[in-house]
C-alpha positions in Angstrom: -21.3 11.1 41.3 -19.0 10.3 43.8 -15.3 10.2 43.3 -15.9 6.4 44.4 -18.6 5.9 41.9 -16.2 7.9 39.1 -13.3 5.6 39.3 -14.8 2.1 37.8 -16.7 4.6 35.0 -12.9 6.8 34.2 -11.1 3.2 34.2 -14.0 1.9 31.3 -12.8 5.0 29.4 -9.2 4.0 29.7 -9.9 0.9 28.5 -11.6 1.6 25.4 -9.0 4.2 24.7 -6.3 1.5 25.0 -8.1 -0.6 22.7 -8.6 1.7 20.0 -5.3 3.2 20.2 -3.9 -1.0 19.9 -6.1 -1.5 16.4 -4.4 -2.3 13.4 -3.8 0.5 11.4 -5.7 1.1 8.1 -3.1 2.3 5.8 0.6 0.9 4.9 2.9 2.8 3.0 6.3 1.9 1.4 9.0 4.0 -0.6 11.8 2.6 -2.0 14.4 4.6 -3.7 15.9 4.0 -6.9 19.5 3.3 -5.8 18.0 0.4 -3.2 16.1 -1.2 -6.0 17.2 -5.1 -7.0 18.5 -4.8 -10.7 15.7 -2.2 -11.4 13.0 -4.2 -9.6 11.2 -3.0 -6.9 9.7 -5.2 -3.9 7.0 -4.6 -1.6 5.2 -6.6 1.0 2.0 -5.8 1.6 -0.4 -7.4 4.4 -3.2 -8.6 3.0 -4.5 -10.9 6.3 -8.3 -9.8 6.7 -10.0 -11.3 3.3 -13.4 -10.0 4.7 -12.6 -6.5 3.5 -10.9 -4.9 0.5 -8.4 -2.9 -0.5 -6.9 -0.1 -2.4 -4.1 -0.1 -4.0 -2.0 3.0 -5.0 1.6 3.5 -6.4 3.6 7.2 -6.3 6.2 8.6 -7.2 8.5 11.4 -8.7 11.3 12.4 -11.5 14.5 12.9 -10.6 15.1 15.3 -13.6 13.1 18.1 -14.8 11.0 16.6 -17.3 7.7 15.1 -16.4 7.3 11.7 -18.0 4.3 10.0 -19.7 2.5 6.6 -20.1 5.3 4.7 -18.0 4.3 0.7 -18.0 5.2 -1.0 -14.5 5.8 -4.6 -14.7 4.2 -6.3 -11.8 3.9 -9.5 -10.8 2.1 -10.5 -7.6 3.4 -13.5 -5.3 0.9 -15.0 -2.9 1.3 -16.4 0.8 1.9 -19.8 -1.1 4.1 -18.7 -3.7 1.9 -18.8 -6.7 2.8 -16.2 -9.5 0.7 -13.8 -11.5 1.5 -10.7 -13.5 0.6 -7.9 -15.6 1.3 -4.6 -17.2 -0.2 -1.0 -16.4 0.5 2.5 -17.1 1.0 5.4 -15.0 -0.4 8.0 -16.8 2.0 10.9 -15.7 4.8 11.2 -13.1 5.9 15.1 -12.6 8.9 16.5 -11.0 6.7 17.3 -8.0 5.5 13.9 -7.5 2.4 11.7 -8.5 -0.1 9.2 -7.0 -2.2 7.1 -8.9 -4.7 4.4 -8.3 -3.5 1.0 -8.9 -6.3 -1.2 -7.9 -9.5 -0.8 -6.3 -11.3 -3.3 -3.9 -8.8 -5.8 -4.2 -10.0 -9.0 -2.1 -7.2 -11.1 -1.4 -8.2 -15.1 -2.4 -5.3 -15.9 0.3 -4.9 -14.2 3.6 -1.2 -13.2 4.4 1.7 -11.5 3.1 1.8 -10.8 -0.5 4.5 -9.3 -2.3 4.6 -7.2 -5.4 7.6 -7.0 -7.1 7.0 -4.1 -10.2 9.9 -3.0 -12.6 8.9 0.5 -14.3 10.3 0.8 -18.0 11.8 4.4 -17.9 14.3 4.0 -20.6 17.1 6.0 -19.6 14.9 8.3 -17.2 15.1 8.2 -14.0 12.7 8.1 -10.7 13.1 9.4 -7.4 12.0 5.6 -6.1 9.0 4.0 -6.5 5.8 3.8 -3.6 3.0 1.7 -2.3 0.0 2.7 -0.5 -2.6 -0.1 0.8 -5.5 0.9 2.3 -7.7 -1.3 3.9 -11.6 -0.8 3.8 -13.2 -2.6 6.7 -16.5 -4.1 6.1 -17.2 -2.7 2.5 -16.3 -6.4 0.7 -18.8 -6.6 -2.1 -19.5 -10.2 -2.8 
């Protein structure tokens, strides 16, 4: 191949370089810490814009003591795009000094594309967390219907 011949073929490459390395990323993570919480509460958008896949949900977090603690109920109540309200209770089984992840939600298909926000108040008496975070990771394409 000539070095003629290899320039329109090395610019294709470029280009579909460029474009993968513009894609939206997969993942979005989000740590708050305790001290910039709103009266205990903590808020996190997430972007939920492409309701032809799902998405996974997980929370994490440590203790800012020594003392793992146990069964901790977040509060969470989901706002939609619109405004419209839900909310429920879960546990997180265990959060050690070291830090914990757990999974929230699994293929979660959002009914309205946009920004949702999920404001969650953990009830840790008078323990104390590090902060509180949110990982969303989208799966393209896997949408069960």
């Amino acid at each position: 191949m000539t070095m003629r011949g290899a320039m329109p073929f090395l610019a294709l490459v470029c280009a579909c370089i460029a474009a993968g390395a513009c894609s939206e990323p997969s993942a979005q993570d989000t740590f708050i810490r305790s001290d910039r919480t709103e009266s205990g509460v903590y808020g996190f958008s997430i972007d939920l814009c492409d309701t032809l896949s799902c998405y996974d949900l997980y929370f994490y977090s440590s203790v800012a003591g020594t003392v793992p603690m146990e069964n901790v109920r977040l509060d969470i109540e989901w706002v939609s795009p619109s405004g419209e309200r839900a909310s429920e209770s879960v546990y997180f089984r265990e959060i050690s000094v070291d830090g914990s992840r757990e999974l929230y939600r699994s293929a979660v298909v959002p009914e309205i594309a946009g920004t949702w926000r999920l404001e969650v108040r953990p009830d840790v008496g008078e323990a104390s967390l590090t902060g509180l975070g949110l990982i969303c990771i989208r799966k393209n394409g896997t949408r069960q219907t």
